[in-house]
N, CA, C and O atoms as a Tripos MOL2 file, in Angstrom:
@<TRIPOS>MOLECULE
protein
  276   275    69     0     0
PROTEIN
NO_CHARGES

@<TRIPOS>ATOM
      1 N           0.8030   -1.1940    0.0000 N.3       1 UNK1
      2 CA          0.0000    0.0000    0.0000 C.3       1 UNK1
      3 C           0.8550    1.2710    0.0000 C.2       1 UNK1
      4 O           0.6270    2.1390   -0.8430 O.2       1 UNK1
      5 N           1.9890    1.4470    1.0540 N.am      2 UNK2
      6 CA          2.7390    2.6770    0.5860 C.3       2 UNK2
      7 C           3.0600    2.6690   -0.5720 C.2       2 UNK2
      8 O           2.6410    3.6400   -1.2030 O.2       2 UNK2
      9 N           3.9150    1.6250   -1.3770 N.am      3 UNK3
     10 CA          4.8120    2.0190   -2.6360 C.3       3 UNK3
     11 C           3.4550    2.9880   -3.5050 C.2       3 UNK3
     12 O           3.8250    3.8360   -4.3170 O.2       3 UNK3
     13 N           2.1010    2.8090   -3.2920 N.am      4 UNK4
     14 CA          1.0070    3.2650   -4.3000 C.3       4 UNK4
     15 C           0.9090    4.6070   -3.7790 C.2       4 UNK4
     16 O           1.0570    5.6130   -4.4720 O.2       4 UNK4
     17 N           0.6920    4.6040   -2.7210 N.am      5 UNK5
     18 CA          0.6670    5.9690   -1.7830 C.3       5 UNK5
     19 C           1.6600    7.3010   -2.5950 C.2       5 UNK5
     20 O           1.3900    8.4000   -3.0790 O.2       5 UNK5
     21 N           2.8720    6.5030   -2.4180 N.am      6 UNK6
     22 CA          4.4160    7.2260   -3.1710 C.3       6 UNK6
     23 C           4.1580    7.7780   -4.3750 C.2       6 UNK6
     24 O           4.1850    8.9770   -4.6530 O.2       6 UNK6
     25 N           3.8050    6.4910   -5.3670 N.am      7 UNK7
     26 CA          3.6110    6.8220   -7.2230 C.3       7 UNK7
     27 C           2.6080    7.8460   -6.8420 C.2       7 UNK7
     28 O           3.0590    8.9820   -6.9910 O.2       7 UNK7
     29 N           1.3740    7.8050   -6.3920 N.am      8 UNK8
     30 CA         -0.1210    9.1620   -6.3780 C.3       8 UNK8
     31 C           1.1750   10.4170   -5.9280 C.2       8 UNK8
     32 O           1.3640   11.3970   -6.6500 O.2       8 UNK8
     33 N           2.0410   10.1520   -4.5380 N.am      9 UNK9
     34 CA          1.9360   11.8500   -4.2940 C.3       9 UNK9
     35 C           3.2910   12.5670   -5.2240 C.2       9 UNK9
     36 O           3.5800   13.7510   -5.3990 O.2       9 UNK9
     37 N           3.9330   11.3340   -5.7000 N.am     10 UNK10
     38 CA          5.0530   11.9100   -6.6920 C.3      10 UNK10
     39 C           4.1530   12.5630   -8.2010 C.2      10 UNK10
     40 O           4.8260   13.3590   -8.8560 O.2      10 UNK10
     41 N           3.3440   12.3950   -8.5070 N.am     11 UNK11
     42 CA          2.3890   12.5560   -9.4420 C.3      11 UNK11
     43 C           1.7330   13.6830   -9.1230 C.2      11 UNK11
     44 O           1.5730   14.4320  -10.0870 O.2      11 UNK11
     45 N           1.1230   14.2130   -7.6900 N.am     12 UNK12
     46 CA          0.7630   15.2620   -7.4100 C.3      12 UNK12
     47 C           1.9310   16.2480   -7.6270 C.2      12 UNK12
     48 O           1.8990   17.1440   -8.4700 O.2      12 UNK12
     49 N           3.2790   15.9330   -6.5390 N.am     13 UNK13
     50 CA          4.4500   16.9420   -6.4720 C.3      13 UNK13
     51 C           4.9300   17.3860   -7.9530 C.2      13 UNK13
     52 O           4.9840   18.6150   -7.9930 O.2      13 UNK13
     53 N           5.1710   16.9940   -8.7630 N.am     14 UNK14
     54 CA          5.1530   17.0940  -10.2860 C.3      14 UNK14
     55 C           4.1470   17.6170  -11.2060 C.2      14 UNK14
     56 O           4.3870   17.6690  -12.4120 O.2      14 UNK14
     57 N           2.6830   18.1340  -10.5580 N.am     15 UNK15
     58 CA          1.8970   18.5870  -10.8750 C.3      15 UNK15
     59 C           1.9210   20.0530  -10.5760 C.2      15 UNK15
     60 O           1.8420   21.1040  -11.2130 O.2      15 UNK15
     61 N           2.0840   19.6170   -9.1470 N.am     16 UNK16
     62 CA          2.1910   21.0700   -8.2870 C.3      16 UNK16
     63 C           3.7420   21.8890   -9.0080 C.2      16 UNK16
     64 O           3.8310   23.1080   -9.1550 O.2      16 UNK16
     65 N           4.7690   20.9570   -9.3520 N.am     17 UNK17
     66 CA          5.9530   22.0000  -10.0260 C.3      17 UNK17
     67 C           5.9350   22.0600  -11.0680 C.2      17 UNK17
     68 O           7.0380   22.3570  -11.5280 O.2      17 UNK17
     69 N           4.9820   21.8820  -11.9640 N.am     18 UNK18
     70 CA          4.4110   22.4570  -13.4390 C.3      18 UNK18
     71 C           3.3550   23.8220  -13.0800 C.2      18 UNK18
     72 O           3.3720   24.9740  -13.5150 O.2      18 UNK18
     73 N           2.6230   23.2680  -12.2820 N.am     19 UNK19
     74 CA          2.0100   24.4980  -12.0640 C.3      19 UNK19
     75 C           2.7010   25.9920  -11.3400 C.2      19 UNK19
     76 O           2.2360   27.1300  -11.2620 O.2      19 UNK19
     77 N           4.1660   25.3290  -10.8150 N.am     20 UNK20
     78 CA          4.9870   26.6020  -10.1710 C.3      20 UNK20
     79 C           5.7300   27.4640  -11.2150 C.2      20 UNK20
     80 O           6.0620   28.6490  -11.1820 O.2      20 UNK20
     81 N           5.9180   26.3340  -12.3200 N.am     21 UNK21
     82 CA          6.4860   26.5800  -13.7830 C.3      21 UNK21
     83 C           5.7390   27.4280  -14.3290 C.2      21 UNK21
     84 O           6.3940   28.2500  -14.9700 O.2      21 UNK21
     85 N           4.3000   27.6390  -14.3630 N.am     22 UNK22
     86 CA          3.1890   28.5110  -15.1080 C.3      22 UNK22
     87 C           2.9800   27.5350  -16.2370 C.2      22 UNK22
     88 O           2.3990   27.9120  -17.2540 O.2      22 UNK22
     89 N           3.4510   26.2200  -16.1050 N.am     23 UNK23
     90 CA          3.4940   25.2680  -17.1190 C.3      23 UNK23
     91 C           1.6510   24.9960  -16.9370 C.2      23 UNK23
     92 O           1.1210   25.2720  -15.8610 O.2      23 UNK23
     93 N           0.8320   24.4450  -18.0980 N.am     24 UNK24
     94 CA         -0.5180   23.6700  -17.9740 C.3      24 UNK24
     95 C          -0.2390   22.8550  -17.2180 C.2      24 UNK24
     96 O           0.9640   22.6270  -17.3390 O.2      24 UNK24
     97 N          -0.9080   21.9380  -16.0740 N.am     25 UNK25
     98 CA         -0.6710   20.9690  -15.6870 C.3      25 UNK25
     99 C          -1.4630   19.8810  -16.5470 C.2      25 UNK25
    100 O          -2.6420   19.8160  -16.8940 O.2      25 UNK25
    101 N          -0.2500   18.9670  -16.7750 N.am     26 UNK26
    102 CA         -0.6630   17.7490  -17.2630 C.3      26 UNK26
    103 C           0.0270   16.4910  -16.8970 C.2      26 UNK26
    104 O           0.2920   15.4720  -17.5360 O.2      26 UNK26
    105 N           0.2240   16.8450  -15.7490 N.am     27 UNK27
    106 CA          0.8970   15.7430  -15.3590 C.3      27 UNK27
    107 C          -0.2960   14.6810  -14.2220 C.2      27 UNK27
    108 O          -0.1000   14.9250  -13.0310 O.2      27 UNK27
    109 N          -1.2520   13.7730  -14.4510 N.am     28 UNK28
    110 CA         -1.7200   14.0100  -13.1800 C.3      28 UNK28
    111 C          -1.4350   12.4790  -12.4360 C.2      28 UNK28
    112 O          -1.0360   11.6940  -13.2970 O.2      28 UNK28
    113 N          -1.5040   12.0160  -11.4490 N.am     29 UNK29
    114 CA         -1.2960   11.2870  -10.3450 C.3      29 UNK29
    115 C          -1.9780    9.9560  -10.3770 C.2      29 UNK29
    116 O          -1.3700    8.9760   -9.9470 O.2      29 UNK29
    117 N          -3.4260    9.8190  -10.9450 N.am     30 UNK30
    118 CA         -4.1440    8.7610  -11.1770 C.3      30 UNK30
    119 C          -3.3280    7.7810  -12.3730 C.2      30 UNK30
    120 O          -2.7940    6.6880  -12.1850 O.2      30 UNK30
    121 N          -3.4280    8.5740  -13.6690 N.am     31 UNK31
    122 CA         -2.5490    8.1170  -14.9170 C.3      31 UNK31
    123 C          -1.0340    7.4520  -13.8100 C.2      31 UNK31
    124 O          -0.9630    6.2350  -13.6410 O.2      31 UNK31
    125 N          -0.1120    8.2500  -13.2560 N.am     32 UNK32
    126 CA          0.9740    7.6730  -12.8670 C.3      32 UNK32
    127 C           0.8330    6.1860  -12.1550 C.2      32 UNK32
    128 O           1.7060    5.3350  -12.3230 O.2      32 UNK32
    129 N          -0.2320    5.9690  -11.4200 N.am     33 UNK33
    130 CA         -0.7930    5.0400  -10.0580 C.3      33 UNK33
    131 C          -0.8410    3.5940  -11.1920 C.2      33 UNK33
    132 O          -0.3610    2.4690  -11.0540 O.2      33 UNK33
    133 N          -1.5740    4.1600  -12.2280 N.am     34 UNK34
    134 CA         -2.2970    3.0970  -13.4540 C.3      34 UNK34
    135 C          -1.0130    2.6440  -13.6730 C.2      34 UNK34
    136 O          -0.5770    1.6770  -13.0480 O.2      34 UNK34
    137 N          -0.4320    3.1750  -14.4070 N.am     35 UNK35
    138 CA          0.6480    2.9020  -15.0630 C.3      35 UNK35
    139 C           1.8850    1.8810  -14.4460 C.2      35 UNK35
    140 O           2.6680    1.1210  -15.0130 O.2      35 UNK35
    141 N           1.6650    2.2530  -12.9500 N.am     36 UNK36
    142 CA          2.4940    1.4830  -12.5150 C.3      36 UNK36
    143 C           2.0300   -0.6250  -12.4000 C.2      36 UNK36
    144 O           2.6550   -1.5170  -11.8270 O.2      36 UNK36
    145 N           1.0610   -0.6720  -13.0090 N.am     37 UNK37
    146 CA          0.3910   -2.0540  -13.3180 C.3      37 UNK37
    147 C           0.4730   -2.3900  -14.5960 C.2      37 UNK37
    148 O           0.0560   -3.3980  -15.1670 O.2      37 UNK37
    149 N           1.2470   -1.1410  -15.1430 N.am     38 UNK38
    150 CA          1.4350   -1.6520  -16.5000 C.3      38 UNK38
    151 C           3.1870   -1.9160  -16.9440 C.2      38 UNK38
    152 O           3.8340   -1.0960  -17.5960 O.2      38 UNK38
    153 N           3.7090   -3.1680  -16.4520 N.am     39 UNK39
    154 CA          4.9980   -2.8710  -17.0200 C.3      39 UNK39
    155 C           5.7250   -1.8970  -15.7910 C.2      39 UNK39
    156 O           6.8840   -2.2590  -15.5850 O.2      39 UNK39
    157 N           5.3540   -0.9200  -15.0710 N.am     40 UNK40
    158 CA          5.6880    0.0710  -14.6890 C.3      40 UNK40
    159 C           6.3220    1.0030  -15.1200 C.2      40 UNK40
    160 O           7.5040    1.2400  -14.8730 O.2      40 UNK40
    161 N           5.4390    1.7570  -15.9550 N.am     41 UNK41
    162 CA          5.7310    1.7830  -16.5920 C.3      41 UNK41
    163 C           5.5230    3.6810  -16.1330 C.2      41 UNK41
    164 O           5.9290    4.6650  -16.7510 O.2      41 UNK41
    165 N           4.8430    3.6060  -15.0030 N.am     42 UNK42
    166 CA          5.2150    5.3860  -14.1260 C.3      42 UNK42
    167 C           6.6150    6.0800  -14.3930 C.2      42 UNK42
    168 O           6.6570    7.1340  -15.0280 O.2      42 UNK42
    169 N           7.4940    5.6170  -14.0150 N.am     43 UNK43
    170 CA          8.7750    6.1460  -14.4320 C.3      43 UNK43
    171 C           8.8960    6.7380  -15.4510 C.2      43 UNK43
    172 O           9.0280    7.9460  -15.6510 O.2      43 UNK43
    173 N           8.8460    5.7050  -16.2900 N.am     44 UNK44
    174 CA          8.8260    6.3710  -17.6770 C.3      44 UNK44
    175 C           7.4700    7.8640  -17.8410 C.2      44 UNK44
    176 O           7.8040    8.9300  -18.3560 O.2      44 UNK44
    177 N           6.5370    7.7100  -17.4970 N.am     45 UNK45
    178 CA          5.4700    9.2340  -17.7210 C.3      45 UNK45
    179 C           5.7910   10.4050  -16.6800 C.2      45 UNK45
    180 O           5.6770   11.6120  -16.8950 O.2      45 UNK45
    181 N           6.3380    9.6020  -15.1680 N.am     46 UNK46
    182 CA          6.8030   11.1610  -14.2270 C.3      46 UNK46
    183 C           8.1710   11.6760  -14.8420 C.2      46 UNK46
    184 O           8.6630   12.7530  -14.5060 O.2      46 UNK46
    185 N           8.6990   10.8940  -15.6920 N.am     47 UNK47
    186 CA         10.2500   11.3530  -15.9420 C.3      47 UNK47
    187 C           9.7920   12.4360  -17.5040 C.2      47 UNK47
    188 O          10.3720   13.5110  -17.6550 O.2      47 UNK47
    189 N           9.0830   12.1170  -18.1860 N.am     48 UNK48
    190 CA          8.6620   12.5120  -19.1630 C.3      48 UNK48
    191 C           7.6460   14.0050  -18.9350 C.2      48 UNK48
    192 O           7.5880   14.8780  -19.8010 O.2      48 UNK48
    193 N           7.1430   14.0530  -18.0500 N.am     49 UNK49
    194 CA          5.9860   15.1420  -16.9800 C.3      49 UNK49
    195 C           7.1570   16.0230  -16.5110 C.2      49 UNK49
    196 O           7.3040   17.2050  -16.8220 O.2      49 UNK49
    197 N           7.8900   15.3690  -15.7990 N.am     50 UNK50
    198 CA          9.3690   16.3700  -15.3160 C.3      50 UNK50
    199 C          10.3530   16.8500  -16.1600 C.2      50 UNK50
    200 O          11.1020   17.8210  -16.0620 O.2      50 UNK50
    201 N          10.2450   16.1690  -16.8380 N.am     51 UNK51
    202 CA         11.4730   17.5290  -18.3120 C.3      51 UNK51
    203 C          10.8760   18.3010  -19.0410 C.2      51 UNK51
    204 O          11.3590   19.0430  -19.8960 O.2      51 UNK51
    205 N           9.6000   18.1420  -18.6860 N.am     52 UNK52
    206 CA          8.3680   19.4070  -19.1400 C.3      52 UNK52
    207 C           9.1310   20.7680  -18.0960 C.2      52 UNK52
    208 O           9.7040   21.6690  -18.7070 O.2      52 UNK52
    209 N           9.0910   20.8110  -16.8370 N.am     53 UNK53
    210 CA          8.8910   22.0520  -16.0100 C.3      53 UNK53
    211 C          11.1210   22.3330  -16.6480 C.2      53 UNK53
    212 O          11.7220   23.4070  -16.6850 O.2      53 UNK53
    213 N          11.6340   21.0380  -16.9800 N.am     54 UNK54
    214 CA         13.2510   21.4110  -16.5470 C.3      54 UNK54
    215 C          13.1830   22.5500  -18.3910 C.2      54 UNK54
    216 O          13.8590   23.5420  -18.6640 O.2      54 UNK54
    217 N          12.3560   22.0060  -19.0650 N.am     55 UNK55
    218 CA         12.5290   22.3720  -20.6990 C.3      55 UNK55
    219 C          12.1330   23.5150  -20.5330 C.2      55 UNK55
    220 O          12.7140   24.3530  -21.2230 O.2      55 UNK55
    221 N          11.0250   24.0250  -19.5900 N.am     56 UNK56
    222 CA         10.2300   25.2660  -19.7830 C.3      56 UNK56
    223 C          11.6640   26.6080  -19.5510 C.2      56 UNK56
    224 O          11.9080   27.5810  -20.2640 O.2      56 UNK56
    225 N          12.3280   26.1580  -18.3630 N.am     57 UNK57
    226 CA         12.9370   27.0030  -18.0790 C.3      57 UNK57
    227 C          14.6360   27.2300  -19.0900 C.2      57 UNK57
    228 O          15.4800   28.1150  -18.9500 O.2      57 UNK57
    229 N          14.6240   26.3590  -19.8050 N.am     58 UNK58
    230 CA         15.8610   26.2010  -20.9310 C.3      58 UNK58
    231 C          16.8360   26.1990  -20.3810 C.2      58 UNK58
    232 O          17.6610   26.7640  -21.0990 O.2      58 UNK58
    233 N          17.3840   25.7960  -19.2330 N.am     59 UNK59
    234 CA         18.5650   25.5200  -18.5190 C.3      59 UNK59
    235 C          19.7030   24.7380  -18.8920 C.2      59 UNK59
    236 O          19.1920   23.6700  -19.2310 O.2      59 UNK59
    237 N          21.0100   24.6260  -19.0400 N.am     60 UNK60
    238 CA         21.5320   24.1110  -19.5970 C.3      60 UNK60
    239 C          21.8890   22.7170  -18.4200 C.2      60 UNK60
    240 O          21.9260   22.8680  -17.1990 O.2      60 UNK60
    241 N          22.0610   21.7570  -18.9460 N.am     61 UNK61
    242 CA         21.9460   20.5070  -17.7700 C.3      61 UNK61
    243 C          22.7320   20.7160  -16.8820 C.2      61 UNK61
    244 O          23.8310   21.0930  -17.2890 O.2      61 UNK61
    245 N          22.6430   20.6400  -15.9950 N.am     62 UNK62
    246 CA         23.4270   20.5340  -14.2660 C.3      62 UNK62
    247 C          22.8030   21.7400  -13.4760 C.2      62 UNK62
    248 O          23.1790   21.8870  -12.3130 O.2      62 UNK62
    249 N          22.1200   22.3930  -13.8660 N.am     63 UNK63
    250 CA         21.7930   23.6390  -13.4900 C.3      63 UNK63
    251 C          20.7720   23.3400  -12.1390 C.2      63 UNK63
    252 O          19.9850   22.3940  -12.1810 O.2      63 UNK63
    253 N          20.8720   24.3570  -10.7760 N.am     64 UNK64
    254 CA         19.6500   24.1400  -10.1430 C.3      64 UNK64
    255 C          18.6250   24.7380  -10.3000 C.2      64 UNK64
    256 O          18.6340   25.9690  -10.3220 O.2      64 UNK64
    257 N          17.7290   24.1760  -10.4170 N.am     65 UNK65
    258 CA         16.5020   25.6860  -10.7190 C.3      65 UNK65
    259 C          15.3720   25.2560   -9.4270 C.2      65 UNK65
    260 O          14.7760   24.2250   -9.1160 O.2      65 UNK65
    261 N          15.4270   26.2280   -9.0530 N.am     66 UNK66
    262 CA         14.7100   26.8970   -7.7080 C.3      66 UNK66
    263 C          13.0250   27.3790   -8.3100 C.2      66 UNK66
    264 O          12.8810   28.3280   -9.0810 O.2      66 UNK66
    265 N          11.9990   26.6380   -7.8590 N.am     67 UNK67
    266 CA         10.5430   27.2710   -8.4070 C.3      67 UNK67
    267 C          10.2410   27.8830   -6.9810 C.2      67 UNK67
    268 O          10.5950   27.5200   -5.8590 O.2      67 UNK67
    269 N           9.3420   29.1020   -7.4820 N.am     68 UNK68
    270 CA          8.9100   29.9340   -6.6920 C.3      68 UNK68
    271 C           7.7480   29.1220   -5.7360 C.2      68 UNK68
    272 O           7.5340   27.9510   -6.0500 O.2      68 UNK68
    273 N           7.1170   29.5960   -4.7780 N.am     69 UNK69
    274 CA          6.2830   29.2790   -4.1100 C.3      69 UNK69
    275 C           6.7200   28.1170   -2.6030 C.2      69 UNK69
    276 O           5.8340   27.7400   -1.8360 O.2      69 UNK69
@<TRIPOS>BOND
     1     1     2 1
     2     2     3 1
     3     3     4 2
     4     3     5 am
     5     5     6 1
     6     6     7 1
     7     7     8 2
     8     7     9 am
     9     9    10 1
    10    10    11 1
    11    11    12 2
    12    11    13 am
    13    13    14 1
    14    14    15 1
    15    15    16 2
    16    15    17 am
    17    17    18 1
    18    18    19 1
    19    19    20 2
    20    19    21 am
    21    21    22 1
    22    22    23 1
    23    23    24 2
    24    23    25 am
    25    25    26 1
    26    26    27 1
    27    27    28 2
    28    27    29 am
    29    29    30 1
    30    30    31 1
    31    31    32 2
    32    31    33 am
    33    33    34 1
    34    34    35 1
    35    35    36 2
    36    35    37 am
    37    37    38 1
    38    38    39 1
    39    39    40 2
    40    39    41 am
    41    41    42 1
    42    42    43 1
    43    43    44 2
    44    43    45 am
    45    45    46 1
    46    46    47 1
    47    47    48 2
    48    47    49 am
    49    49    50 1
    50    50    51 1
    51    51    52 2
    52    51    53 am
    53    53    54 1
    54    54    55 1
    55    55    56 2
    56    55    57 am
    57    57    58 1
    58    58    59 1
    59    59    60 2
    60    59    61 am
    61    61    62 1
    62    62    63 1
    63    63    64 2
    64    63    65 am
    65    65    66 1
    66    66    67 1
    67    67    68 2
    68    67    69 am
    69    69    70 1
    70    70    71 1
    71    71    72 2
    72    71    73 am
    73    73    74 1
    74    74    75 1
    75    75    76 2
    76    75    77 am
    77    77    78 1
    78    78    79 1
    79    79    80 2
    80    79    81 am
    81    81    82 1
    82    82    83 1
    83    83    84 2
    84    83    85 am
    85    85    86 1
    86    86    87 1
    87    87    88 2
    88    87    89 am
    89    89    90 1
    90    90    91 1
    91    91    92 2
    92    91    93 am
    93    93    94 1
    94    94    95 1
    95    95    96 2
    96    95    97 am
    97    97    98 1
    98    98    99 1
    99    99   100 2
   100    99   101 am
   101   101   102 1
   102   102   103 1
   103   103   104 2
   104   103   105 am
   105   105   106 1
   106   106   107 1
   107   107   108 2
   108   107   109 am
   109   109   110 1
   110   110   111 1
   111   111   112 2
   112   111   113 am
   113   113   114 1
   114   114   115 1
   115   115   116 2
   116   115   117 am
   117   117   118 1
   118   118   119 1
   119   119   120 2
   120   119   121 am
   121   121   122 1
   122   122   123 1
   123   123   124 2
   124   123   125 am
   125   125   126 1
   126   126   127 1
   127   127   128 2
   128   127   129 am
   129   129   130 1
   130   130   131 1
   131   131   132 2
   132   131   133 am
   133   133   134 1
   134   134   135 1
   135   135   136 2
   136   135   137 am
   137   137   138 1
   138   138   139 1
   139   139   140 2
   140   139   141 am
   141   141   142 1
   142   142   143 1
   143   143   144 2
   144   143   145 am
   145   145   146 1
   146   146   147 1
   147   147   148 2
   148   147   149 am
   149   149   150 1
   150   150   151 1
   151   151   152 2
   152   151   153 am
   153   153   154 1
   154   154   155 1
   155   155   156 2
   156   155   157 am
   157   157   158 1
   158   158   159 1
   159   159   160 2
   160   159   161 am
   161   161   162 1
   162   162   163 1
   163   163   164 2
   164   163   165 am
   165   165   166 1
   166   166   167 1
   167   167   168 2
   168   167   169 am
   169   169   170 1
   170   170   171 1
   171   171   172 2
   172   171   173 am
   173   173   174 1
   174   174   175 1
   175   175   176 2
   176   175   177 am
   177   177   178 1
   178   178   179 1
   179   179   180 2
   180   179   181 am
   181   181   182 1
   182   182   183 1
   183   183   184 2
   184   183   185 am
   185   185   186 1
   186   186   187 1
   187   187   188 2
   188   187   189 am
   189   189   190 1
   190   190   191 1
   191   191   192 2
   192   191   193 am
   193   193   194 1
   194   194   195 1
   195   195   196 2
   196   195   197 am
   197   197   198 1
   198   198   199 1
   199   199   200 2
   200   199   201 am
   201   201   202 1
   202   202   203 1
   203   203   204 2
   204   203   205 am
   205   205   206 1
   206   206   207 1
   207   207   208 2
   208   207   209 am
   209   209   210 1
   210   210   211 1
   211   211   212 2
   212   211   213 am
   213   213   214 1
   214   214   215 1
   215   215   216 2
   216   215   217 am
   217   217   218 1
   218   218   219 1
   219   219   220 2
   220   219   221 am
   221   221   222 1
   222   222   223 1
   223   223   224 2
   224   223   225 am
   225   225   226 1
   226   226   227 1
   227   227   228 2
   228   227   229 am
   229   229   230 1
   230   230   231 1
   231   231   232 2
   232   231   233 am
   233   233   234 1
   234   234   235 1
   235   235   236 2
   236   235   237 am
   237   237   238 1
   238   238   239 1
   239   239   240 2
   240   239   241 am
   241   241   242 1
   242   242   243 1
   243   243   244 2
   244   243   245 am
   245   245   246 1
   246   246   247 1
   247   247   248 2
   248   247   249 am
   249   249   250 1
   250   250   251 1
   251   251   252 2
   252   251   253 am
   253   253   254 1
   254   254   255 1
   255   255   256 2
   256   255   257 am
   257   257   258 1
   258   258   259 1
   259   259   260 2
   260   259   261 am
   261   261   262 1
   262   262   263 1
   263   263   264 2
   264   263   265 am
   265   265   266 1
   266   266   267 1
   267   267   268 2
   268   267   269 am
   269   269   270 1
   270   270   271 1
   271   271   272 2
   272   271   273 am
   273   273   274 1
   274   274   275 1
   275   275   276 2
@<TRIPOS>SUBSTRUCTURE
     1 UNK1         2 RESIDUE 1 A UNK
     2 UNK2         6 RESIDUE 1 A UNK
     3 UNK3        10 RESIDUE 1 A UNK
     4 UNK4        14 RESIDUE 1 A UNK
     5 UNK5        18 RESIDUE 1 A UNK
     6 UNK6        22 RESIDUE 1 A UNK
     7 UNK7        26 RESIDUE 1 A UNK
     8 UNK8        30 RESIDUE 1 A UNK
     9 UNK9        34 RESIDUE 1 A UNK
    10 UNK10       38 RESIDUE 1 A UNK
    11 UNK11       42 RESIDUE 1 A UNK
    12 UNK12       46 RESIDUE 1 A UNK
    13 UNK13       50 RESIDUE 1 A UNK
    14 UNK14       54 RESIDUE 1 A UNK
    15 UNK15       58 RESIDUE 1 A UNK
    16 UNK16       62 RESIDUE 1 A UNK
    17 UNK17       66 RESIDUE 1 A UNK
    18 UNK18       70 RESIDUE 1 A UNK
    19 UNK19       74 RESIDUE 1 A UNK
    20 UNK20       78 RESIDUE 1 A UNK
    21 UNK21       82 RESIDUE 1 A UNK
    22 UNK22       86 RESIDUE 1 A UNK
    23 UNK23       90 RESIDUE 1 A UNK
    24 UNK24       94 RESIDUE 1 A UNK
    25 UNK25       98 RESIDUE 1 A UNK
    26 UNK26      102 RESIDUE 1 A UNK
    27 UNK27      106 RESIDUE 1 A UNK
    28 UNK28      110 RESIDUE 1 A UNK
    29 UNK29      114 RESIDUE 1 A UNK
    30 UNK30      118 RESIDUE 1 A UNK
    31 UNK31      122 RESIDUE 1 A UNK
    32 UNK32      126 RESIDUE 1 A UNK
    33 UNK33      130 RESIDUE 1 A UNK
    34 UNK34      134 RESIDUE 1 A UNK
    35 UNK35      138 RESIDUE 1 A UNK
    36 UNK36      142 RESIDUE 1 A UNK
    37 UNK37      146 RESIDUE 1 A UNK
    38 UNK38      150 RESIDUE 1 A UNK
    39 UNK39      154 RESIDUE 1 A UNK
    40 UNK40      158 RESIDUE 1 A UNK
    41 UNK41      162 RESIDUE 1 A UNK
    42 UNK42      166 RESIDUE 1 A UNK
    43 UNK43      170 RESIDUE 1 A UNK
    44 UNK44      174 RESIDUE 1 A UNK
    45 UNK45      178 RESIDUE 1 A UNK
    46 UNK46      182 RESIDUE 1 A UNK
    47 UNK47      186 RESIDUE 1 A UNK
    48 UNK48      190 RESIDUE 1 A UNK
    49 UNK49      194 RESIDUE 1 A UNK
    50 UNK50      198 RESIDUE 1 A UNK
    51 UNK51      202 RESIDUE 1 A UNK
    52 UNK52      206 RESIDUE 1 A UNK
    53 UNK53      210 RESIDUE 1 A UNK
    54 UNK54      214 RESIDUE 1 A UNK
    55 UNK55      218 RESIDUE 1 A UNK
    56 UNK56      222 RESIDUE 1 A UNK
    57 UNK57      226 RESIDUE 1 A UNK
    58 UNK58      230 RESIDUE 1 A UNK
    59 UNK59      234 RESIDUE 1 A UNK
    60 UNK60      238 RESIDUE 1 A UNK
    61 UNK61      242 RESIDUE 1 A UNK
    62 UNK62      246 RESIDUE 1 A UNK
    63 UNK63      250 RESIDUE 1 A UNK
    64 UNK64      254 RESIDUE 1 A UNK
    65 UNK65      258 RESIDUE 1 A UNK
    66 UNK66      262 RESIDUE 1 A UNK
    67 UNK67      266 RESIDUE 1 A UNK
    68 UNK68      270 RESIDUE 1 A UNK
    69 UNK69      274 RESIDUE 1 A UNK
C-alpha cells in the first residue's frame, strides 16, 4: 500500500511544479498510479511530466533551478 501511496503523491508533487512553472498541468497522479500495473511503466510518464517544467525554463543541464512558491 505505501509504494502506491508514493507513485499518487510523486504525481501530485510534479503537478504542483508544473504548475509553479506557469506550465498547464498535465501531469496528473491517477494516470501515474495506473501505469504502474502496467509494465511500470510510471517512471517512464513522471520522468517525461518532469522535463516538461526542466525544458520550460531552458537551462543548460546541471543547473539548479529553484521554483517559486
Amino acid at each position: 500500500m505505501a509504494p502506491l501511496v508514493s507513485f499518487y503523491n510523486t504525481g501530485q508533487r510534479i503537478a504542483d511544479s508544473q504548475r509553479s512553472a506557469g506550465l498547464p498541468v498535465t501531469c496528473s497522479p491517477v494516470v501515474g498510479l495506473l501505469l504502474c500495473f502496467v509494465f511500470g511503466l510510471q517512471t517512464l510518464y513522471y520522468q517525461t511530466e518532469l522535463n516538461r517544467v526542466v525544458d520550460a525554463y531552458r537551462a543548460p543541464e546541471g543547473t539548479r533551478i529553484v521554483l517559486p512558491g
